[in-house]
C-alpha positions in Angstrom: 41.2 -3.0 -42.5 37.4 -4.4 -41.2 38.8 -5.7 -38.6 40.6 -2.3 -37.4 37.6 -0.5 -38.2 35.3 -2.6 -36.3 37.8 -2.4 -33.0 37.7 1.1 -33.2 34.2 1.4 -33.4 33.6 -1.3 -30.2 36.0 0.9 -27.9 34.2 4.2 -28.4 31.4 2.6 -27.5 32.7 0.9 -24.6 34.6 3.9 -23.4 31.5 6.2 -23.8 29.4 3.3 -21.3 32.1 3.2 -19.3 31.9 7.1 -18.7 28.3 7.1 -17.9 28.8 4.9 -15.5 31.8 6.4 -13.6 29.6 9.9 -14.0 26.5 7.7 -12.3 28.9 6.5 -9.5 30.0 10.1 -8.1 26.2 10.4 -8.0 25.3 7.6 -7.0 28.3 5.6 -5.1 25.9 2.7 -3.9 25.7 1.3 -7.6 29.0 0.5 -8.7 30.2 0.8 -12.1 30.8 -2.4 -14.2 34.9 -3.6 -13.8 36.3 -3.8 -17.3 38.3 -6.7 -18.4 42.2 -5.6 -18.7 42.3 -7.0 -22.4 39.4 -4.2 -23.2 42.0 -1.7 -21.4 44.9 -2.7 -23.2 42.7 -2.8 -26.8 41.2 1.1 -26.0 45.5 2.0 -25.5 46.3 0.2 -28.2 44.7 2.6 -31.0 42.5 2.6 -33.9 44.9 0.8 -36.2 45.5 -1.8 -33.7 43.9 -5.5 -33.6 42.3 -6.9 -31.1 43.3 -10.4 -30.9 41.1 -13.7 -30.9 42.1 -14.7 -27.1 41.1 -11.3 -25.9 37.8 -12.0 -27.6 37.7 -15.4 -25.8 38.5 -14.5 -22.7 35.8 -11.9 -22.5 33.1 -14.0 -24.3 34.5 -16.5 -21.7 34.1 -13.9 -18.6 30.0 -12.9 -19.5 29.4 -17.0 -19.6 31.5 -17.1 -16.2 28.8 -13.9 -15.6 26.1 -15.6 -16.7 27.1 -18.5 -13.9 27.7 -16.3 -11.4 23.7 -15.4 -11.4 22.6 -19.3 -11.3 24.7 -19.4 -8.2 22.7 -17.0 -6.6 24.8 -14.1 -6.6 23.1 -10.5 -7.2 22.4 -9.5 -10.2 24.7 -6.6 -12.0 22.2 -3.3 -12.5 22.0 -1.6 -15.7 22.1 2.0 -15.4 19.9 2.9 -18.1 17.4 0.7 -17.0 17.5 2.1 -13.6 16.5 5.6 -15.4 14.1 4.5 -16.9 12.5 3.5 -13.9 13.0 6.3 -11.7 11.6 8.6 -14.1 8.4 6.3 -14.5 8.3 6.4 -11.0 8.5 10.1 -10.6 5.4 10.4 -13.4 3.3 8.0 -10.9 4.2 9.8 -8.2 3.5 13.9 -9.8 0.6 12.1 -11.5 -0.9 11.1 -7.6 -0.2 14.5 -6.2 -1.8 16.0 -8.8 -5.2 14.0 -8.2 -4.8 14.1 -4.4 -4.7 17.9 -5.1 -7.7 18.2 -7.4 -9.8 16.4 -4.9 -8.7 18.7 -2.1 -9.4 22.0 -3.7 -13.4 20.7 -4.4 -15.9 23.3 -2.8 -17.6 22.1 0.5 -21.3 22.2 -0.4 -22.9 24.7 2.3 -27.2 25.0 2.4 -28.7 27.7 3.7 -31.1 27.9 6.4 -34.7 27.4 5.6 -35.9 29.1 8.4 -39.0 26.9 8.9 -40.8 26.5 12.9 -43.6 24.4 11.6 -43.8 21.4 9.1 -45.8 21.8 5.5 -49.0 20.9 5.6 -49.5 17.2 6.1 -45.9 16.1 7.1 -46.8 16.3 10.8 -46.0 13.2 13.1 -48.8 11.0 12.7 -49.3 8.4 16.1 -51.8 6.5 14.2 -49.5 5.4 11.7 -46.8 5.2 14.2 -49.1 2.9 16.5 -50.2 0.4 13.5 -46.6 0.1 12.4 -45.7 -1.0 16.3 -48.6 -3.5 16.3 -47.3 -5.5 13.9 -43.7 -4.8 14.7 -44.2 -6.3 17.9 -46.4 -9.0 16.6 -44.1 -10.9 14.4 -41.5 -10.0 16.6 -41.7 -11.6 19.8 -45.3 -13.7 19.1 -42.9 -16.8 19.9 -40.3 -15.3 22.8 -40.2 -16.7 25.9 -38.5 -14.4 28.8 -35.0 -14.8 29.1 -33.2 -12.0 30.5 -30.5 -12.3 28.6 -32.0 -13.1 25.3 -34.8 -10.3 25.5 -31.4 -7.4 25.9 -30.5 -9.3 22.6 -34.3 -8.9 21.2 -34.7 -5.3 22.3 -31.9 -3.6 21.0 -32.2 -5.2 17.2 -36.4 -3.9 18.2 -35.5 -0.4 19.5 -33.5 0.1 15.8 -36.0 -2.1 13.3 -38.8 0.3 14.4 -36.4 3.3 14.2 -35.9 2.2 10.4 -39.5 1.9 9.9 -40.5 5.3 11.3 -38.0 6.5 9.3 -39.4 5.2 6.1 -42.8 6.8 7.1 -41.0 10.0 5.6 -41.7 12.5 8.4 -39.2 15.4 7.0 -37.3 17.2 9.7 -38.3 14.8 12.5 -35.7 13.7 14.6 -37.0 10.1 16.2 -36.5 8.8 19.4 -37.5 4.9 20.3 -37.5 3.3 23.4 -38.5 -0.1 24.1 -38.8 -1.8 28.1 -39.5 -5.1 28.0 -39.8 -7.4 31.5 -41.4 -10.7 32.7 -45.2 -11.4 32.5 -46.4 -12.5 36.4 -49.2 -10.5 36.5 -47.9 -7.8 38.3 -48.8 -4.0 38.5 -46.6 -2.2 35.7 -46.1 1.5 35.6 -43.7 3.4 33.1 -44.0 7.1 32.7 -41.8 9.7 30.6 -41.8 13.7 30.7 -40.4 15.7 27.7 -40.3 19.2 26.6 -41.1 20.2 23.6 -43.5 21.9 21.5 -47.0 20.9 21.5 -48.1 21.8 18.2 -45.4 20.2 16.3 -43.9 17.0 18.6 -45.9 14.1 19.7 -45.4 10.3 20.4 -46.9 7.1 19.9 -46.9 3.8 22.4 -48.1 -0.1 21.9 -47.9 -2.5 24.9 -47.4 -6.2 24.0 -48.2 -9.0 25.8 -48.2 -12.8 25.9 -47.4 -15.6 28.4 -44.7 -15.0 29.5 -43.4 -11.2 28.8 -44.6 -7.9 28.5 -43.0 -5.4 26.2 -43.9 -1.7 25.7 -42.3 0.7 22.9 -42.5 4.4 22.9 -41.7 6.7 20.2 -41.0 10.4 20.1 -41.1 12.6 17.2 -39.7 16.1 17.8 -39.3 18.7 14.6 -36.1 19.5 13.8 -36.1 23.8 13.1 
């Protein structure tokens, strides 16, 4: 009577897996439903009071080590539906959780100032040339106190100068300036030199600051321009 019992237990289980899966194919037709051996067939016909008999037991302990085989050989694995649900749910969670976030970051307010309304600089945040004019000396100084002229390596040299004494007026913290740098640099055969610039701006508020270097062999001349921002 175990024995009976324990048959007739194993085939309600088997027949409610093998529903799920037939119910997962017509969903699903791409993952197809695991074939049943034709002993477990003829054991679910057979009843509860029936037996299932030692060589059907064999013969399917037999087929999941023939199974087992088949997936050393390199055959592809057989998928297990629940596992596969499992999945897809988790995936769908990832993928509400970064639609959500995506979301929130969208919605955040765009930060809007308003307009001081301010022609002049505060008191003592105008463009100062003298400060301007030392920084340059010693800009220059260090800079190119060891160039020789090389047309090609002084374009090199006075593009990195043009933006290393950009940074530094920067730094000088003139607050609503915006700064403009210029730097001409050409061979030293003592020649006549002449470089002139015409802007228009407001007296009281813009001004600019110059430095001429010179050694053996080159001669170099920066300009800067500081116009206020309104």
């Amino acid at each position: 009577m175990a024995t009976s019992t324990s048959g007739a237990a194993l085939s309600a289980n088997e027949k409610l897996t093998l529903q799920a899966l037939k119910d997962h194919d017509k969903v699903h037709p791409k993952l197809s439903a695991t074939p049943v051996p034709p002993t477990l067939k003829d054991s679910s016909k057979r009843g509860p009071g029936s037996k299932v008999s030692s060589t059907s037991r064999r013969s399917h302990a037999s087929g999941d080590q023939s199974s087992s085989r088949s997936d050393r050989t390199g055959k592809p694995p057989r998928i297990n539906f629940f596992k596969f649900v499992v999945a897809t749910r988790a995936w769908h969670r990832i993928a509400k959780n970064s639609s959500i976030a995506k979301s929130s970051e969208k919605l955040q307010p765009v930060v809007r100032y308003e307009n001081t309304y301010k022609t002049d600089p505060e008191k003592g945040q105008y463009f100062a040339p003298g400060k301007v004019e030392e920084m340059l000396k010693d800009t220059m100084e260090k800079k190119l106190k060891c160039v020789k002229y090389s047309p090609e390596k002084c374009r090199l040299i006075t593009t990195e100068l043009t933006a290393e004494i950009k940074s530094k007026v920067k730094a000088l913290e003139f607050p609503r300036y915006k700064i403009v740098c210029n730097v001409v640099m050409t061979e030293n055969k003592r020649q006549g030199l002449e470089i002139a610039s015409r802007c228009v701006w407001n007296h009281s508020t813009d001004n600019f600051a110059s430095y001429t270097y010179r050694n053996a062999t080159l001669i170099a001349m920066a300009n800067v321009y500081g116009v206020y921002f309104e």
